[in-house]
N, C-alpha and C positions, 0 to 999 in steps of 0.2 A: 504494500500500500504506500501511495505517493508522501510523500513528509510533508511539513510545514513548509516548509522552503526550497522544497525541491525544484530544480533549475536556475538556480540561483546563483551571484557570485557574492560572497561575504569577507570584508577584510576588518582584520581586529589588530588593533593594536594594543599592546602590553599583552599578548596573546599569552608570554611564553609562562605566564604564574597564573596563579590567583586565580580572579575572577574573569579577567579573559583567557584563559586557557580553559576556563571550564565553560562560557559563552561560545566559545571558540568548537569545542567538541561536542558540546549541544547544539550547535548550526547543522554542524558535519550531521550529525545524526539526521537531525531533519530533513536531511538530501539535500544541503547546501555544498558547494566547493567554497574553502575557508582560503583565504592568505593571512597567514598569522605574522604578524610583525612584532620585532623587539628588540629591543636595543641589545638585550643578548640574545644574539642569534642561534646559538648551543639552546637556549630555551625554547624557541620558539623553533628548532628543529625537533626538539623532544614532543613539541604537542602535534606536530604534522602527522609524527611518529606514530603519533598516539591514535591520531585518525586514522590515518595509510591502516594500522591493527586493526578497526572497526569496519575495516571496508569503507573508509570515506574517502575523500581525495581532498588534498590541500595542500600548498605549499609553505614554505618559510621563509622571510626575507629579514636579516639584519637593519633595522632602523632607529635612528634619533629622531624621533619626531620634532626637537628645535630645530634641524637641519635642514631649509626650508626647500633646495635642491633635491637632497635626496626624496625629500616626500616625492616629488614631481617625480622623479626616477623612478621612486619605487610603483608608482602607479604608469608608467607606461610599461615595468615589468611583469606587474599583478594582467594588466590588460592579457599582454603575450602571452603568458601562462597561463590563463583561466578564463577569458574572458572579458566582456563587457560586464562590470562592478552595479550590481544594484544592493546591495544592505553596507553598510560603513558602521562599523564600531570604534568613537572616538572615547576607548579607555586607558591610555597609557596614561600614568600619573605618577607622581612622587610628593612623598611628605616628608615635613621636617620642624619639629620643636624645639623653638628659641621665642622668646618672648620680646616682643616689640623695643622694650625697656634696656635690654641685653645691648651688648658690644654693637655697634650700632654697624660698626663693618661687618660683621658674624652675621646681623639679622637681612642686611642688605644683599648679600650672599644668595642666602636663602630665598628672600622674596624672587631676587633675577632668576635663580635657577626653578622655583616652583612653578612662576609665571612661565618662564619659555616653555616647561613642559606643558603643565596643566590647562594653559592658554594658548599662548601662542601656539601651541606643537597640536592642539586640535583644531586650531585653524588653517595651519597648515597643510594638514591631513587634510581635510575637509575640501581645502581649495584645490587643492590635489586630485582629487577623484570627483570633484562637482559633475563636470561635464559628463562620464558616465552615468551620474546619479541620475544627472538633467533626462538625459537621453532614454534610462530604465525609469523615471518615476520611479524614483528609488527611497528607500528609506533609511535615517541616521539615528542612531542611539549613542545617545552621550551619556558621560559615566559620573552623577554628580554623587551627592551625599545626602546626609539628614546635614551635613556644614554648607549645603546650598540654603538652608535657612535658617540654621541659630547657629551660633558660639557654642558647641555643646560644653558640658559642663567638665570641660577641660582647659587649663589655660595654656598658652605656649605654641598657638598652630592660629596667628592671623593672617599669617601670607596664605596657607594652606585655606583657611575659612573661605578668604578674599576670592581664591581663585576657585570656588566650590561656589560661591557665588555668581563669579563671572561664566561658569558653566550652564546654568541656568539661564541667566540673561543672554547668553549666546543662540542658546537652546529655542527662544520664547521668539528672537529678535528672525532666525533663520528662517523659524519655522512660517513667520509672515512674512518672509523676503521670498520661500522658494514654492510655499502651496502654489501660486499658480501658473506652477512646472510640476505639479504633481508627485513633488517630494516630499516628504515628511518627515519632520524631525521631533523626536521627543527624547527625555532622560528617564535614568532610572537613579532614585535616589536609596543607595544600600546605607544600613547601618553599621554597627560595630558587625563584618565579616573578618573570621578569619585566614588569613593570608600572608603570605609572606614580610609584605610591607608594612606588617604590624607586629610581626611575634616576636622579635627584640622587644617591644616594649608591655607585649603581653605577660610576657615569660618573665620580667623583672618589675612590674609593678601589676599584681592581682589584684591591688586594691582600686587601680583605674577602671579593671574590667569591669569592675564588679558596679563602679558609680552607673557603667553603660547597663547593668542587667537588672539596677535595681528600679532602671527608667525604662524595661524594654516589658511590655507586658506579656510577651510569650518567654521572659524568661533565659533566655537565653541567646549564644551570639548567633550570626548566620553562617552559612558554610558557601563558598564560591556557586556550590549549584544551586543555593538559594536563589540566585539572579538570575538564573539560563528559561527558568519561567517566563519570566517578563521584558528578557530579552529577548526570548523568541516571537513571543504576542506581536512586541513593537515594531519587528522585522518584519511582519508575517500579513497576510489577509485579512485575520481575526482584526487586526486595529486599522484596518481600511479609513475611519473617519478621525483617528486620532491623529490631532496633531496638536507641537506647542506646549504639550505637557509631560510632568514629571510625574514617574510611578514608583510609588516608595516601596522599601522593601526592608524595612528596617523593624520587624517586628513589634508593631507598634510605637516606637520610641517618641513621636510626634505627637501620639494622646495621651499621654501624661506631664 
């Protein structure tokens, strides 16, 4: 029986961990063809890896999403190799805690490198494969947070918040720029998952977990396939009228 997404080409960035590698091999399942991108390319050959085992077909491509060349590059090679691109997954991200107040070079550091990834590097992406998108009516899922609308109750991550914010507004801003080219763009805002990008500070402060579970009403964190639900929906048919919006996935954390 046909998938979700079968005949499709899907590309994900920050494919090779987390939550895009496992969005990434929930495409593949669907009957998508995936191009999983990431800055470490040994990663994101491991999840091809992972597909090519499942009987899917995807490739891998080494990317800096700040690197505003290469995007363009890597999308006339996605082209070559798999086709004309209709789903785009803008998830590559990076975090980092230092508080505004701190070494003011240490904290500027931060903001530049958050921003080129978290911002800049999905606009990047994004302008990088538009005109495919254009072309398939295609669809875009951006990877924001529950930090696309509060300061959660942690302090020490305003560049990271800023730029969970500016993922939204990007999100809202696209999605009336491109509906009439019959593209669609929406986000998925996850909560405390865990993932790579967080288990150094899981693993050495339980007491921070625990602030996220004692505000998440299912209790508990999410797991990367938590998100492959609702990134599929937004990929897919099922959300044929959705556009512009963000779907949380944060175990309640936003109602209380």
């Amino acid at each position: 029986m046909p998938g979700l997404l079968q005949d499709h080409v899907a590309v994900v960035t920050g494919g090779g961990s987390g939550i895009g590698e496992a969005i990434a091999v929930g495409y593949a399942r669907e009957g998508a063809r995936v191009a999983v991108l990431d800055v470490d390319g040994d990663a994101a050959a491991n999840t091809a890896s992972t597909i090519a085992a499942q009987s899917g077909k995807a490739i891998a491509l080494a990317l800096d999403v700040s690197q505003r060349e290469a995007c363009f590059a890597a999308a006339k090679e996605v082209a070559h190799q798999l086709g004309a691109v209709s789903i785009l997954v803008n998830n590559a991200g990076i975090n980092r805690r230092n508080p505004v107040a701190a070494d003011a070079d240490v904290f500027f550091k931060d903001w530049q490198d958050i921003m080129a990834v978290n911002l800049t590097g999905m606009l990047n992406v994004t302008q990088a494969f538009l005109p495919a998108l254009r072309d398939s009516k295609g669809r875009i899922v951006n990877i924001g947070s529950i930090q696309s609308f509060v300061h959660v109750r942690t302090p020490n991550s305003a560049a990271y918040t800023t730029s969970k914010h500016g993922v939204l507004g990007f999100t809202k801003a696209l999605a009336a720029e491109l509906g009439k080219d019959g593209v669609r763009v929406n986000a998925i805002g996850p909560g405390l998952i865990e993932t790579p990008i967080n288990a150094q500070v899981r693993a050495a402060r339980p007491e921070l977990v625990q602030v996220f579970l004692d505000h998440t009403p299912l209790g508990r964190a999410g797991k990367p396939d938590d998100i492959v639900g609702p990134a599929v929906f937004l990929a897919s048919d099922m959300s044929s009228y959705v556009t512009g919006t963000i779907v949380m996935a944060d175990g309640g954390y936003r109602t209380i």
